[in-house]
N, C-alpha and C positions, 0 to 999 in steps of 0.2 A: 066544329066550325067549317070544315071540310064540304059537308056540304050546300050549310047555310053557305058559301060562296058561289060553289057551283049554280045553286038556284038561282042566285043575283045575276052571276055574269049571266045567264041562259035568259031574264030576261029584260036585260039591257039591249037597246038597238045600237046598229054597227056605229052611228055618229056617237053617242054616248060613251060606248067602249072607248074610242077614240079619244073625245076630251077627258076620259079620266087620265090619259096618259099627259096628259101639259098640266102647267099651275092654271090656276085662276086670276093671279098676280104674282106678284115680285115671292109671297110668302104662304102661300097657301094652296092648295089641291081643289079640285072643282068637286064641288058637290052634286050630288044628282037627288034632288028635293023628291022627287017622285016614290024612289024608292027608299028613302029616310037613310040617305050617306051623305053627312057631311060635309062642309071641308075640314082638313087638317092644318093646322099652322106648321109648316118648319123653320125654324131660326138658332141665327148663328150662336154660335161656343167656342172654343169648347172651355174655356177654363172661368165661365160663366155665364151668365144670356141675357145676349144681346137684343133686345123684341125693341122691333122698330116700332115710333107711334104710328104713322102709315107703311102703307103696301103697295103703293105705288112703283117703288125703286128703293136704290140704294142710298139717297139722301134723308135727310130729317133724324131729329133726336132717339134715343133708346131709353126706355124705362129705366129704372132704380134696381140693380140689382147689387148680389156677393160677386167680389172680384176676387175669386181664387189666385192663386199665383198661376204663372201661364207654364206650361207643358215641361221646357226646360229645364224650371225650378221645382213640380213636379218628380219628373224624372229622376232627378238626382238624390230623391228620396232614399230609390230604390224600393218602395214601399208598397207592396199589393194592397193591403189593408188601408194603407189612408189613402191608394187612388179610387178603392171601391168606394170609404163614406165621403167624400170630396164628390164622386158620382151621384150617390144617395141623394146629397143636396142639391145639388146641381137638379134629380130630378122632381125635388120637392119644391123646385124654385120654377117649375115647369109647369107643373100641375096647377099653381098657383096662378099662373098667369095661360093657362089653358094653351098651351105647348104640346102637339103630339111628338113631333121628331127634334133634337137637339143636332145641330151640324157640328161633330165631333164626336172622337178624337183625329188627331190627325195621325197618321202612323206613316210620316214619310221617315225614309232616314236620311240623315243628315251626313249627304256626301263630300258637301263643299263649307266652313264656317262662313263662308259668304252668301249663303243663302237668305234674303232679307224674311224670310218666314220662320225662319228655325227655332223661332220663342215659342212656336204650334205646335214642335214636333218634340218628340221624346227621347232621341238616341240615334248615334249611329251603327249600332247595333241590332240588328233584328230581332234576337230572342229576347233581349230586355225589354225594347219595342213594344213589340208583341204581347208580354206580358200584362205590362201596365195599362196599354189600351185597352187590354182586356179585361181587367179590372175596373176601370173607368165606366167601362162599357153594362158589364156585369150590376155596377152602384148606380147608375140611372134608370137601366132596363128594370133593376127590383122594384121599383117605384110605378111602371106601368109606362114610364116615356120612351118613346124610342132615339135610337140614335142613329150617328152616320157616319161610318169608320170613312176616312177620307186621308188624302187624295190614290182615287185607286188609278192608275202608280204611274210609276217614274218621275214621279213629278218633286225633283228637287232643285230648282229655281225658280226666279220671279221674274227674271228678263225674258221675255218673248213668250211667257208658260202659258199662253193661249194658242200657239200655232207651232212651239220650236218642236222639231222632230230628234228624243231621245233614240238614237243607238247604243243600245246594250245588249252584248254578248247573251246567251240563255244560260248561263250558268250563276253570272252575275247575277241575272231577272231573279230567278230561281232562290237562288242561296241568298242574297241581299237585300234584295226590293220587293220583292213578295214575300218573303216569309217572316215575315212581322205582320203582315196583313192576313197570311194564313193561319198564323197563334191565335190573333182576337176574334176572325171568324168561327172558327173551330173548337175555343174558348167561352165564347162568350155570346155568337149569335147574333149581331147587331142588326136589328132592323132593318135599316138601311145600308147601302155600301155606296158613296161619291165618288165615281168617275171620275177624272184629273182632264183639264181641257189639253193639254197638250197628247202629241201623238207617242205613240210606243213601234220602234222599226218601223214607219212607215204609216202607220193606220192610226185616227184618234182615236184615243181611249174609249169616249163614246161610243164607236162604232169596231171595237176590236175585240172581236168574237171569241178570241183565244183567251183576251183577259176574263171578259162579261162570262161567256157560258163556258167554254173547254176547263178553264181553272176553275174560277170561282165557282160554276154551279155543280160543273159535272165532277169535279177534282175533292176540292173541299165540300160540296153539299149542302153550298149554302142555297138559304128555298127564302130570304128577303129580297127586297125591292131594291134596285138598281138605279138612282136618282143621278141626274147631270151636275155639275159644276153648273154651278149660273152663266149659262148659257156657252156651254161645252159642245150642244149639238151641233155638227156640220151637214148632215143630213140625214135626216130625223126616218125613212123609213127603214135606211141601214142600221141605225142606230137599236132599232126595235128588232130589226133580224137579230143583229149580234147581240143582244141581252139586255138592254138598256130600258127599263120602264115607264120613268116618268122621266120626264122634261121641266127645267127648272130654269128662269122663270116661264110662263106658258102665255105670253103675251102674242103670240106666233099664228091666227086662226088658220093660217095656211097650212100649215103643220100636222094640225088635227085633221084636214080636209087631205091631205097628202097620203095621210094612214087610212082615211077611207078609199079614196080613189086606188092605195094600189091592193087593198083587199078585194077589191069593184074588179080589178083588173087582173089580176091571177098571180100579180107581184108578189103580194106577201099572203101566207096563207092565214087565215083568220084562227086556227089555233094557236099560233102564235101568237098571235095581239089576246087571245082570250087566257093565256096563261101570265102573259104581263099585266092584265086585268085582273087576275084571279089575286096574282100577288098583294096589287093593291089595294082590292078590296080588302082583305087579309089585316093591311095595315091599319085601312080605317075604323074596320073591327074592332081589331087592338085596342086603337085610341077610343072609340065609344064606352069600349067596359072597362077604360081605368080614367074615366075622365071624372075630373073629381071637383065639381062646383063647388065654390065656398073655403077651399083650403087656404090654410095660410099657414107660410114656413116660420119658423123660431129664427129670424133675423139674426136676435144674437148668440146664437147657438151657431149659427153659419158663420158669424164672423170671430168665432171662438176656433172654430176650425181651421178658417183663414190663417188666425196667426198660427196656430201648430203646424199649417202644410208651410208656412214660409221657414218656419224653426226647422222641420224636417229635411227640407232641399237645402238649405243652406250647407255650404261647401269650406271646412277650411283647408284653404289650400296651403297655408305656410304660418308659422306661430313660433318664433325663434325665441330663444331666451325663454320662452313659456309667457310672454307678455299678456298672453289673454289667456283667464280670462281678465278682466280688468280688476283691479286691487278696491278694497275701499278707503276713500280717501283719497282717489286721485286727481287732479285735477286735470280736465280732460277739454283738448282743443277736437270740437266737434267744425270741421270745415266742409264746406263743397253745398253748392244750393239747391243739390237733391236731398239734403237733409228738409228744406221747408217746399219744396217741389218736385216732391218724388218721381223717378222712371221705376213704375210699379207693374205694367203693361205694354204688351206691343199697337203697333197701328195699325188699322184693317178694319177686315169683317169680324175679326174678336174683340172688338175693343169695344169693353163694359163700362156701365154710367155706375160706378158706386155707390151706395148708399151713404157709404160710410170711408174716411181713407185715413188714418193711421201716420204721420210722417212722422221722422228721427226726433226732429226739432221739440214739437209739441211735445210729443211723447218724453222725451228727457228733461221738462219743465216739469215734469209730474212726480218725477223721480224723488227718494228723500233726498237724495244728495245734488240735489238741480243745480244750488249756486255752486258748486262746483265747477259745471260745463260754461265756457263760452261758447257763442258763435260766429263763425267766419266766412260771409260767401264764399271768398274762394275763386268763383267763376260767372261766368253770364251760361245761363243754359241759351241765350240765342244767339252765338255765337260759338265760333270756333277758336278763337283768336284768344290768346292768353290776356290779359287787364292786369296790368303792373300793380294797379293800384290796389285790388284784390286779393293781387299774391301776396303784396308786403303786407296788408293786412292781416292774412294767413299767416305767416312766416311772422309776424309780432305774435298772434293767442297761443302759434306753437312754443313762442319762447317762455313764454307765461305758464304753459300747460307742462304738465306731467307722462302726458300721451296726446297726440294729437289724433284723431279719430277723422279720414276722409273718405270722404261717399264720391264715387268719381263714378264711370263708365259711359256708356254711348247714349246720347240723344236721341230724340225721335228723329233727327233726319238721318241718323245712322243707319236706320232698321224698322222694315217696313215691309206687312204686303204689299204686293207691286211691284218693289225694286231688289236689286240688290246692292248688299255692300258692295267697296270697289280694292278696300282692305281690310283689315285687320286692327290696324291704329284704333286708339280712342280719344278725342279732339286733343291738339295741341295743348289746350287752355286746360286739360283737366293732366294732363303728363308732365309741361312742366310747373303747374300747382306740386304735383307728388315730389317731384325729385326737389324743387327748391324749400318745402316746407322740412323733405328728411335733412333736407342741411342746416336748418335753423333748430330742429330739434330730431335726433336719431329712433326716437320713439314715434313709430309710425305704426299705424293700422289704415290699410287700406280696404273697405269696403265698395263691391264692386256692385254696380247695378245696369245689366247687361244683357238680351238674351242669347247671346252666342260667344263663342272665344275671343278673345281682344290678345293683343301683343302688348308683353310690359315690360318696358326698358328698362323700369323703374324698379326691379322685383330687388337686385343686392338691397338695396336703399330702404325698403318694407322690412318694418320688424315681425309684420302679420297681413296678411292677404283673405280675406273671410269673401267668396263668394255668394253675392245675394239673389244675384240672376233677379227677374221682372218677379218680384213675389207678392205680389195683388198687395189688397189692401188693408192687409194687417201685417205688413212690413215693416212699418216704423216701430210697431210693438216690435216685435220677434226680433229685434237688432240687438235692442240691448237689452231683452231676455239671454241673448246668445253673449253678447257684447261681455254681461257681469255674471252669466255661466249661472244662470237662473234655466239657461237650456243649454245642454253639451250639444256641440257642433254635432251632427251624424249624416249631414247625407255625403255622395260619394258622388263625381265628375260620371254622366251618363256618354261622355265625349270626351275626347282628345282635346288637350289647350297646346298647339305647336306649339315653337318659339318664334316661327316667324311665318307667314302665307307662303315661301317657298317650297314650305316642308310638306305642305298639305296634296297628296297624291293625287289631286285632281288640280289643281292650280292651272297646268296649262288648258285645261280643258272645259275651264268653270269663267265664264257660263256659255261660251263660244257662243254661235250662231249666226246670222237672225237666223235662219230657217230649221239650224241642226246643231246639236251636240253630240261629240262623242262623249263614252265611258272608258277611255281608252284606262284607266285603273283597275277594270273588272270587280273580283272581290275584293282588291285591295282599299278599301272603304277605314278609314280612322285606325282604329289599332293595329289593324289584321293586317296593314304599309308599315306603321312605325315600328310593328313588332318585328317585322321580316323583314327587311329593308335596315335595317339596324338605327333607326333616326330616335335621335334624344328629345322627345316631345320637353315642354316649358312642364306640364302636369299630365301624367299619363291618366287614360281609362280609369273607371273607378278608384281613382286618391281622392283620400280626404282623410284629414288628423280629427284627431280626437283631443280634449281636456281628460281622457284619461287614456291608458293602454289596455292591447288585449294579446293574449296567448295563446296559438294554435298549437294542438298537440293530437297524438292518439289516430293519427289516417289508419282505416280500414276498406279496404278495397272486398266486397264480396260477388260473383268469384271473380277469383285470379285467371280464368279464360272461359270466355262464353260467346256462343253464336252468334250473329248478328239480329236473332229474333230474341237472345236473351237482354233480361236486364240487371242491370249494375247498380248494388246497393255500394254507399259512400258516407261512410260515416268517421266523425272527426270528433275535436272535442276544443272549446275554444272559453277561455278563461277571463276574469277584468282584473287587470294587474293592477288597476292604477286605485285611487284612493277618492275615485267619483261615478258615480251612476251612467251609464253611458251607452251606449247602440253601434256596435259594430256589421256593416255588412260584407257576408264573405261569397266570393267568387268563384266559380268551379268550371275552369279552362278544361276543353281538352284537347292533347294535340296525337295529331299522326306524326309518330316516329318516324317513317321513310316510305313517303308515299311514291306512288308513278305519276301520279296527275299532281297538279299544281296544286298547294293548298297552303293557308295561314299560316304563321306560326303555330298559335290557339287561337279557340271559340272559346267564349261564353258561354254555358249551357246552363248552370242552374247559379241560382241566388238568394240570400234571406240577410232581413234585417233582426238581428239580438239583441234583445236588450239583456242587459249584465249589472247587475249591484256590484259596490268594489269586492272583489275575491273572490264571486260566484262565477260558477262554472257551467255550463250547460253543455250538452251531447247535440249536434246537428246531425241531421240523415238527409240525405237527399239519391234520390233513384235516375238514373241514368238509362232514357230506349235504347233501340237502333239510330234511331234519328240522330242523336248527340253523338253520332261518329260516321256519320253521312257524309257525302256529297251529291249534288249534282249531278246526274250521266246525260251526258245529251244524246250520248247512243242510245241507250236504250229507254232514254224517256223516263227515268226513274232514279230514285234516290236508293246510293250502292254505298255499300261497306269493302274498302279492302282490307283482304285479311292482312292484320301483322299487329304489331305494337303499339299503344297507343299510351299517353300521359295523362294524368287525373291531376292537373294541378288546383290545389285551392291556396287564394290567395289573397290580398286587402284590397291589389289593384291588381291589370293587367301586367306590370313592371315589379312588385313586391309579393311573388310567391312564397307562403310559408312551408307550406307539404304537397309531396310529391309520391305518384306511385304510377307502378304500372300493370297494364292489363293486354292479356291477348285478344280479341277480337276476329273472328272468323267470319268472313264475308261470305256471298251465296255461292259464288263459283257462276254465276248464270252470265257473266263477263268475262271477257278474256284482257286481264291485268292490262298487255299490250297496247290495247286503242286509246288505253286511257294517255298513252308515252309521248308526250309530244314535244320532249325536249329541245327537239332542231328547232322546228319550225316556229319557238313560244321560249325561246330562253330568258327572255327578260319576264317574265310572270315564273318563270321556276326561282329566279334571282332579282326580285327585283333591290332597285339601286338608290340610293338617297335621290330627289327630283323626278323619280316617276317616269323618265322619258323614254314612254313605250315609242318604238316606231310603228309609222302604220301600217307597211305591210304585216308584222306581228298581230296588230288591232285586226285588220283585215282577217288574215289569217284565222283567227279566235272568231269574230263573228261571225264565217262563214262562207263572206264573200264582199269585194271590194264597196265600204260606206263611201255612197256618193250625197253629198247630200241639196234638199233640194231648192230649187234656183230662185231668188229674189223675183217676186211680180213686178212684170214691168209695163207698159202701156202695150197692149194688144191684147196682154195673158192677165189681167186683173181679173177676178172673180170675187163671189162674197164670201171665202174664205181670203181674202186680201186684207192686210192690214191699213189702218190709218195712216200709219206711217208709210205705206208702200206706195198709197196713192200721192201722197206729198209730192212724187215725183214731179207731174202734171200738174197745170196751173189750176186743172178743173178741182183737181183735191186740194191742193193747197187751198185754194178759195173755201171750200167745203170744211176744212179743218181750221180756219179761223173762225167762220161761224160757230159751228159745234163747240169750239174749244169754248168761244163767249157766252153758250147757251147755259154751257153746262157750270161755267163759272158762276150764273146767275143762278142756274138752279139749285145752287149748293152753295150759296152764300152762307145758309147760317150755319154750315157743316165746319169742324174744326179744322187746322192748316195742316196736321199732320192726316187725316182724312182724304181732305179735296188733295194733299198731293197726290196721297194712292190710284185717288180715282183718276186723276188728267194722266198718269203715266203709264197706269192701266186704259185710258181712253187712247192716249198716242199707239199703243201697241196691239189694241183689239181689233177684232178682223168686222168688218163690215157686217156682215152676218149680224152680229153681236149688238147693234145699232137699237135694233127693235124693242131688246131688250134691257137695253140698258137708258134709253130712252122716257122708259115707260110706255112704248106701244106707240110712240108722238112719231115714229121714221117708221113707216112699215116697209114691206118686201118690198113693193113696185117701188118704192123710192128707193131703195136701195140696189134693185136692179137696173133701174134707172141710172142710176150714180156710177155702176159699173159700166154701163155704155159709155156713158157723158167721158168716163176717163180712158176707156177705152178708144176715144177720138170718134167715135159714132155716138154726135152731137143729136142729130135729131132725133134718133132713133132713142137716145137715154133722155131729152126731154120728153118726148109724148108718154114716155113709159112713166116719167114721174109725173107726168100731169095728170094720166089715168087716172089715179090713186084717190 
């Protein structure tokens, strides 16, 4: 294929090269008819696909598709195996609708629970991360689709994530935020890699040479294509220096005229563009020889799947007295009106048209024992505000009932690409539903439908707590598959559930801004805080019970000291005590005994899910590199071992270790222990403290040199990296941003509420630039440069330039 590319690019002309590198539209790649290359479609995922009926933009309807359970509920599978055939489908639902690139997975981690995208992403953990997106990644690629590991990186919020400027330390970058992205690539190959529209230290993503080529191409190896966030470019022929290949959407003809003129000019040198050509073409190859006219996927085959990934993620987090799984003969108050209007999915650009959707309700009318259940609204889902008359109505079927069975968690206006949470809480109306129904009956099951942590006031009060997280649309099955232990509970918390947003190590720094955030937490990310720091999370890191028990026994540690180029065989042996078929997943911590640099309590480093007949026993092994006893060195640029002691804990969760052993580990010597010492200068990261409060000379200190960060646009200094909101200032924007706002109101009339809010809160915060594209191509440059005059108070000057146009 190698050189069938070479030939193509040699003889493409310099304007051709050029437009390969932008779309054609909002969804697809330009084709060059001459030489028989298509376009490619890409479109959104990841936890099913999303094919819009046009391609114009981001408004109008989505085809019929499988709505898998989203990332979240995935995740807490822990399951390689069912995120690769979840991928499979995924890319047989591709094929079918003539899909070359799938936009997903996401592999951010989940720094903050208030991050309004965190139902995208998988963990906050990296090696888990990394894992499963690799997986995902692996089940779709076998199919011939490609994908698009995304957001490449820092990118863990939704307030300002087109323009805020992430600082983080390199150690952090390193150990936390990239290496979950380093597992899938190195893993699994993805196709594609998405750029994050926000910047990293200073530089966007787009255009940050150290992410695009220094890591990603020259570091890990990766030889795929390099595609923008929808409309991430800030200037497209930097963006090509530093690594970046296509442009998304490619509605920009300046753009492509930009990459000619500075090859014309000695700017950029034209091997350059012909190696981001070479890539592309590469892809569209791809997509030609596994394009598959005519296919059509086994619908109910996919939604067979659906309900096992929802049974699989499903979390029970508490089960007192043993009340679940449910008895037969019981009579069961089924309350809350996501029983008949399920939160099954996030809002955004993953949000799937089902084919097919599954709710509580319907589905327990099917049951033999149906007259058994009543039903209770409970709540208004369009509201926050508790309905007295609702609750007493609830609070009568629980007095009636046997168990009362309530589906509560967050709304769509809770949780959303675009925004983010502002807490933790979940509506008033669905908290005090829980607490007043446990008073009118102590038999409580609360079922949660959520994609991120919630705070529960209510938890003494829950006789059982079954997390369901967004689990697509064969959720109303899987409930009470799980419900009557038709499926034993087995996935496991990929995240930290605090007990309250205070505890959360980024809290004061989430989401800061407008222009900047700090990381002032570094690695201390989700466990790797509550474990050091000594804080009592609500549900720690991988918990999750089971309907029956297991027993670890038998750790062997093979060898008892080996070098840091050896590796570590770990073998255990773990048993089903209980008296039902069951899936336990076990966890393999390791910690430095007494280090000189700052580090976790424990990592994460390996993971399996088992399954267990009652009494059977089975032998785990799992192999341990260098890497699983690494760090970080920002001296030397490299990932070091120090020599001394280290812990091999395996365990059910982060908080419930069963077995414990230890090993010597011998480092290179190529470092001198000492620089790693930085006690004086960093004592709250050698200790940190409940509430997180690093100071910032500390912060400082660690990243290098004092984060300034940078200054709100204000009339003189607006540019087309400025936001909408920045020009608000000025009467000329303000006037400008009611039009736009009513244009776009119109153009997305027939778009859903929870949609067009994404988009108007993502249009208040998008930088000018972004106009063109998000438009449809309707506001070109010179209008926009224009528009930066006009607010700029050089009136005439920004009319003629938008009259030009």
């Amino acid at each position: 294929m190698e050189e069938q590319i070479r030939e193509i690019v040699n003889r493409l002309t310099l304007q051709e090269k050029a437009s390969l590198c932008s779309g054609e539209d909002y969804w697809h790649t330009k084709a060059i008819e001459r030489l028989g290359l298509p376009s490619v479609m890409l479109t959104d995922g990841p936890h099913g696909l999303r094919k819009q009926k046009q391609s114009k933009d981001f408004s109008g309807g989505s085809y019929e598709a499988t709505c898998f359970p989203t990332a979240s509920c995935l995740a807490a599978s822990w399951d390689r195996d069912l995120l690769r055939r979840v991928g499979e489908a995924l890319g047989e639902e591709c094929l079918q609708e003539d899909v070359g690139v799938l936009l997903g997975p996401g592999a951010n981690i989940k720094r903050s629970p208030l991050c309004g995208r965190n139902f995208e992403y998988f963990s906050e953990d990296p090696f888990l991360s990394g894992e499963l997106a690799g997986a995902l990644i692996q089940g779709v690629q076998s199919k011939g689709v490609g994908t698009s590991l995304k957001h490449f990186a820092v990118n863990n919020q939704e307030s300002n994530r087109m323009t805020i400027d992430a600082f983080v330390d390199e150690r952090a970058m390193r150990e936390i935020y990239l290496a979950g992205f380093e597992r899938a690539v190195k893993k699994a190959g993805p196709r594609t890699v998405m750029c994050a529209y926000n910047k990293v230290n200073g530089t966007y993503a787009s255009q940050n040479r150290l992410l695009l080529t220094q890591i990603l191409r020259e570091e890990w190896g990766y030889d795929g294509v390099v595609v923008s966030d929808w409309g991430a470019v800030s200037d497209r022929v930097a963006a090509l220096k530093a690594g970046l290949d296509l442009e998304m959407p490619g509605v920009f003809p300046e753009n492509d005229q930009a990459i000619v003129d500075a090859v014309r000019s000695g700017e950029l040198d034209e091997s350059v563009l012909d190696e981001a050509v070479a890539r592309l073409i590469k892809l569209i190859l791809q997509y030609m020889a596994n394009k598959a006219d005519g296919y059509r996927f086994d619908r109910e085959a996919h939604h067979r799947l659906a309900v096992e990934a929802a049974c699989e993620g499903a979390v029970l987090l508490k089960n007192e007295d043993g009340i679940l799984p449910l008895k037969k003969g019981m009579r069961i108050a089924l309350i809350g009106e996501f029983a008949k209007h399920p939160r099954y999915q996030g809002a955004g650009s993953s949000m799937v048209n089902p084919w097919r959707l599954d709710n509580a309700y319907d589905q327990a009318m099917t049951l033999p024992n149906a007259s058994d259940i009543t039903y209770a609204r409970g709540y208004d889902i369009r509201t926050d505000a508790p309905d007295r008359q609702l609750i007493e109505e609830a609070c009568n079927a629980a007095k009636a009932a046997d168990v009362a069975v309530i589906l509560a968690g967050l709304t769509d206006d809770y949780e959303s690409e675009g925004f983010d949470r502002i807490h933790m809480r979940m509506p008033p109306a669905h908290n005090v539903l829980i607490a007043e129904v446990a008073r009118a009956n102590p038999n409580v099951v609360v079922v949660l439908c959520n994609g991120a942590p919630v705070e529960m006031p209510w938890i003494g009060s829950a006789k059982a707590v079954l997390e369901l997280y967004l689990s697509g649309q064969g959720g109303g099955t899987a409930l009470w598959k799980l419900l009557y232990g038709k499926a034993n509970p087995c996935g496991k918390l990929a995240e930290t559930f605090p007990e309250k947003l205070e505890d959360c190590p980024a809290t004061a720094w989430f989401p800061m801004g407008p222009k900047g955030v700090e990381y002032r937490e570094s690695i201390y990310v989700g466990y790797r805080f509550y474990d050091k720091a000594g804080v009592k999370p609500l549900f720690p890191f991988g918990h999750g019970l089971s309907y029956t028990s297991f027993a670890y026994s038998d750790l062997v540690i093979e060898p008892e000291k080996t070098d840091e180029n050896g590796i570590l065989n770990i073998s255990f042996r773990i048993r089903n005590t209980g008296s039902m078929a069951g899936k336990e997943i076990v966890q393999v911590y390791v910690r430095d005994v007494e280090s000189t640099i700052f580090r976790p309590d424990k990592e994460l480093k390996e993971f399996a899910k088992i399954s267990l007949e009652p009494g059977e026993e089975k032998e785990v092994r799992f192999r341990l590199d260098r890497r699983a006893f690494a760090f970080y060195d920002t001296h030397s640029k490299s990932w070091q071992v120090e020599s001394g002691e280290f812990e091999i804990l395996v365990g059910a969760s982060s908080r419930d270790i069963r077995l414990s052993g230890r090993v010597r580990i011998e480092g290179t010597g190529e470092v001198d222990p000492a620089v790693w010492d930085k006690r004086e200068p960093l004592p709250s990261y050698y200790h940190p403290k409940p509430g997180c409060n690093i100071p910032k000379q500390e912060f400082d200190a660690l990243y290098g040199k004092p984060v300034v960060h940078p200054p709100i646009h204000r009339k003189g200094t607006f540019t087309p990296d400025s936001t909408i909101n920045e020009i608000r200032q000025v009467l000329a924007g303000r006037i400008f941003y009611r039009i736009l706002a009513a244009a776009a109101r119109r153009m997305n009339r027939d778009t859903d509420e929870k949609t067009l809010r994404m988009i108007m809160q993502s249009l208040d915060e998008a930088p000018l630039r972004q106009l063109n594209q998000n438009t449809g191509g309707r506001i070109g440059k010179k209008m926009i440069e224009g528009l930066v005059l006009l607010c700029n108070g050089k009136r005439l000057k920004g009319l003629a330039k938008m009259l030009s146009r």
